[in-house]
C-alpha positions in Angstrom: 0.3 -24.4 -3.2 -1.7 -22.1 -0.5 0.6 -18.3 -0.6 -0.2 -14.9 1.0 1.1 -11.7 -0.1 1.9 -9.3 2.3 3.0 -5.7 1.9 1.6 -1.7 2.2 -0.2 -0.7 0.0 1.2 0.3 -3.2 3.5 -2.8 -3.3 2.5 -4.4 -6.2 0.9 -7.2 -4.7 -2.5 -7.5 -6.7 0.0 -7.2 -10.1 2.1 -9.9 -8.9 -0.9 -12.3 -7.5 -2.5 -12.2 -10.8 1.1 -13.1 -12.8 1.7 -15.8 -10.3 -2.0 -17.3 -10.7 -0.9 -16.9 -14.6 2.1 -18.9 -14.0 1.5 -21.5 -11.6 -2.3 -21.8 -11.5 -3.1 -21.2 -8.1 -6.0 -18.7 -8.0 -6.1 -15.4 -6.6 -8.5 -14.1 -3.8 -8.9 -11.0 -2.6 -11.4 -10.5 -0.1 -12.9 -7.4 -1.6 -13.7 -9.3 -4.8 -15.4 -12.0 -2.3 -17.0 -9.6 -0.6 -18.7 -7.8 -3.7 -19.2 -11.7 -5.2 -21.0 -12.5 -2.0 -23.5 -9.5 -1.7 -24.6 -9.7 -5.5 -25.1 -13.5 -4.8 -27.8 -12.4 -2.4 -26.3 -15.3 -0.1 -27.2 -15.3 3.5 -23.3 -14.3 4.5 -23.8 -11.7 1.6 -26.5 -10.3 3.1 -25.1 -9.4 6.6 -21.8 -8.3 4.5 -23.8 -5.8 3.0 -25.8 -4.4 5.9 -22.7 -4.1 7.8 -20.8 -2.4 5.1 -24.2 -0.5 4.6 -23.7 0.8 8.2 -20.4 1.9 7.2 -19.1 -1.1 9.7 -15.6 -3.3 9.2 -16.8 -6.8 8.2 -15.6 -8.6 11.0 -13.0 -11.9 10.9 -15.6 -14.2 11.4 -17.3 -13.5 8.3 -14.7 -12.9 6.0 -13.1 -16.0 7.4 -16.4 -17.7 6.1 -16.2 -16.6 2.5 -12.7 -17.5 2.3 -13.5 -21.4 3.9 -16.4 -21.2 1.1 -14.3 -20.1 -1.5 -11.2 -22.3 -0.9 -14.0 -24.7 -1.4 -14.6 -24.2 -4.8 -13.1 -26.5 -7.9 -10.8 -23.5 -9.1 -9.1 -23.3 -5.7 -7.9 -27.1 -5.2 -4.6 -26.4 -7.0 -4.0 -23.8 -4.4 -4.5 -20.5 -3.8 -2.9 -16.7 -3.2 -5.0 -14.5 -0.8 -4.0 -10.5 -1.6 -5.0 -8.3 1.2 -5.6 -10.8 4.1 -4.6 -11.2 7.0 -4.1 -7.7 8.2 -3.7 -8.4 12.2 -2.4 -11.2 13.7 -6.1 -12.3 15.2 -7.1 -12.6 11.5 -3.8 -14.3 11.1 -5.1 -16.5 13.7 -8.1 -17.2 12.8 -7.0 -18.6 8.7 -4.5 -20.3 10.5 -7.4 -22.7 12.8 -9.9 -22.4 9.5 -7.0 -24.2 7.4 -6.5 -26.9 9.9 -10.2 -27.7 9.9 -10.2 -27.8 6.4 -7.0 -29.8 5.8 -5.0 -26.9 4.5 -2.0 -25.3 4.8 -0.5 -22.4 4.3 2.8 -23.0 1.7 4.5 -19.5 1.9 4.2 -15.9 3.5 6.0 -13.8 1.2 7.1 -10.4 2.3 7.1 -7.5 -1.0 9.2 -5.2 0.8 9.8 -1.5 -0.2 11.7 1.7 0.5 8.8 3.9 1.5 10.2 7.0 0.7 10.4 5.8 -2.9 6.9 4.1 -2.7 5.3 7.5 -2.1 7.1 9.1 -4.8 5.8 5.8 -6.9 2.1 6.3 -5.9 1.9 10.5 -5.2 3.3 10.3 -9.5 0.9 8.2 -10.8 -2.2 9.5 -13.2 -4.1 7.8 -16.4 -6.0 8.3 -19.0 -9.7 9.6 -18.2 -10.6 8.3 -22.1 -9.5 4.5 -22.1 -7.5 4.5 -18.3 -3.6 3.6 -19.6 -1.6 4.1 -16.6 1.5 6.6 -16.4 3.8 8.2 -13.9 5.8 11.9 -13.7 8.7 10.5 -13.3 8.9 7.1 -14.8 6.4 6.3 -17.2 5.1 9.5 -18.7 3.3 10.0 -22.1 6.3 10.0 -25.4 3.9 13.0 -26.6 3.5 15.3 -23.8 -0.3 15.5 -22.6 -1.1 12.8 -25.4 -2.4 9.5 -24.4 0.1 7.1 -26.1 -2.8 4.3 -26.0 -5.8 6.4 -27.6 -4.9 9.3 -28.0 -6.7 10.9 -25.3 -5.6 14.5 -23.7 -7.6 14.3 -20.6 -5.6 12.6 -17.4 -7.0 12.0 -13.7 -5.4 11.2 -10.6 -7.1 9.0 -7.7 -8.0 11.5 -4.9 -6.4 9.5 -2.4 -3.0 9.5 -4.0 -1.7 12.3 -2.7 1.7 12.1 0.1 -0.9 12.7 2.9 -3.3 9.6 2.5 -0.3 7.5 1.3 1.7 7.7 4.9 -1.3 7.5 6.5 -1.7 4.0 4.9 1.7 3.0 5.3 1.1 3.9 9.7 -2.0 2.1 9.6 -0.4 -0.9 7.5 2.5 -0.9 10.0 0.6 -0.8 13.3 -2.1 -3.4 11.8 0.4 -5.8 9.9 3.8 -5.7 11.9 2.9 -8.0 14.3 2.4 -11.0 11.2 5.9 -10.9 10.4 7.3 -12.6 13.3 3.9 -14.7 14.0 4.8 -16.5 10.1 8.8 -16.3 10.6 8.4 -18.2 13.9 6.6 -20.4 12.0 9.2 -20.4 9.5 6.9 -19.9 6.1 8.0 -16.2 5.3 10.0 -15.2 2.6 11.2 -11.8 1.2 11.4 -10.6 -2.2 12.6 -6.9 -3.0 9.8 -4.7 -4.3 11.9 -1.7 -5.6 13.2 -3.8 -8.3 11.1 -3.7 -11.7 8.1 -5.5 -12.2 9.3 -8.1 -14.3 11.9 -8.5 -11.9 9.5 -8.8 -8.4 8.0 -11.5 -10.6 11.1 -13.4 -11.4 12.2 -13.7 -7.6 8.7 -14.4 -6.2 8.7 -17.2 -9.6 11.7 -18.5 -7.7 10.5 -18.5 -4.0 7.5 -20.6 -4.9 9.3 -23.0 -7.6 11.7 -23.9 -4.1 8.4 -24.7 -2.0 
């Protein structure tokens, strides 16, 4: 069972890959994890990943279409796999497509996480964690039962990623819409995407994406 996740960021779609590799076996990959696992190999591939990224360069498709042939290779990927965070453009989209093929492959599902934006900046400007043991809260949905009081360890001191703020976040959501817009009709034309509802609550997401890949 080959899957990709697509949605902006903030969607969920790292949580869900990893409950879906929990249910079903099918491994995740994200290609930041495969980059980082390739540069402390010391590999050759690893290597030019890491000057380019040195050079503060994109790695470009043809390499990380390379770890991902490598790493579809490997024993724990044969049941199938979930890639979270690739393709972003529809060359890259390209690209798996022709690697798959040469491998034998194919991809099972595309399935859409889609959100309200409006509410997914309010989800991601609101969130904040513990700076003592990193327990995850919200203002508006998830906050602390003792204000200021970590409910995990008791901690009283709380950070917030610098890039959550509203500004950052719609400038993510632009670039995710001019880079991945053009995927949705490349996989519905070739009639493997699917749509779950990303507003719902977690357990929820995970219940209908559960049930798209229990139909494949």
């Amino acid at each position: 069972m080959n899957l990709i996740l697509l949605g902006p960021p903030g969607a969920g779609k790292g949580t869900q890959a990893r409950r879906l590799q929990d249910k079903f076996g099918i491994v995740q990959l994200s290609t930041g994890d495969m980059l980082r696992a390739a540069v402390a190999s010391g590999s050759e591939i690893g290597k030019k990943a890491q000057a380019i990224m040195a050079a503060g360069e994109l790695v470009p498709d043809d390499i990380m279409i390379r770890l991902i042939r490598e790493r579809i290779a490997e024993p724990d990927s044969q049941v199938g796999f979930i890639l979270d965070g690739f393709p972003r453009t529809r060359a890259q989209a390209e690209a798996l497509d022709g690697m798959l093929a040469e491998t034998g492959r194919k991809l099972d599902a595309v399935i859409e996480i889609v959100v309200d934006e409006t509410a997914l900046v309010r989800r991601i400007t609101g969130r904040f964690a513990c700076a003592k043991c990193g327990a995850g809260y919200h203002d508006e949905f998830q906050r602390p039962r003792v204000g200021g009081v970590c409910d995990r360890c008791g901690g009283k001191k709380f950070t917030r990623r610098p890039d959550d703020n509203e500004a950052t976040v719609r400038a993510r959501l632009a670039a995710h819409h001019r880079e991945t817009a053009p995927l949705l009709p490349y996989y519905s034309a070739r009639a493997v995407l699917r749509k779950v509802d990303g507003m719902l609550e977690i357990d929820e997401v995970t219940r209908e994406l559960e049930a798209v890949v229990q139909a494949l």
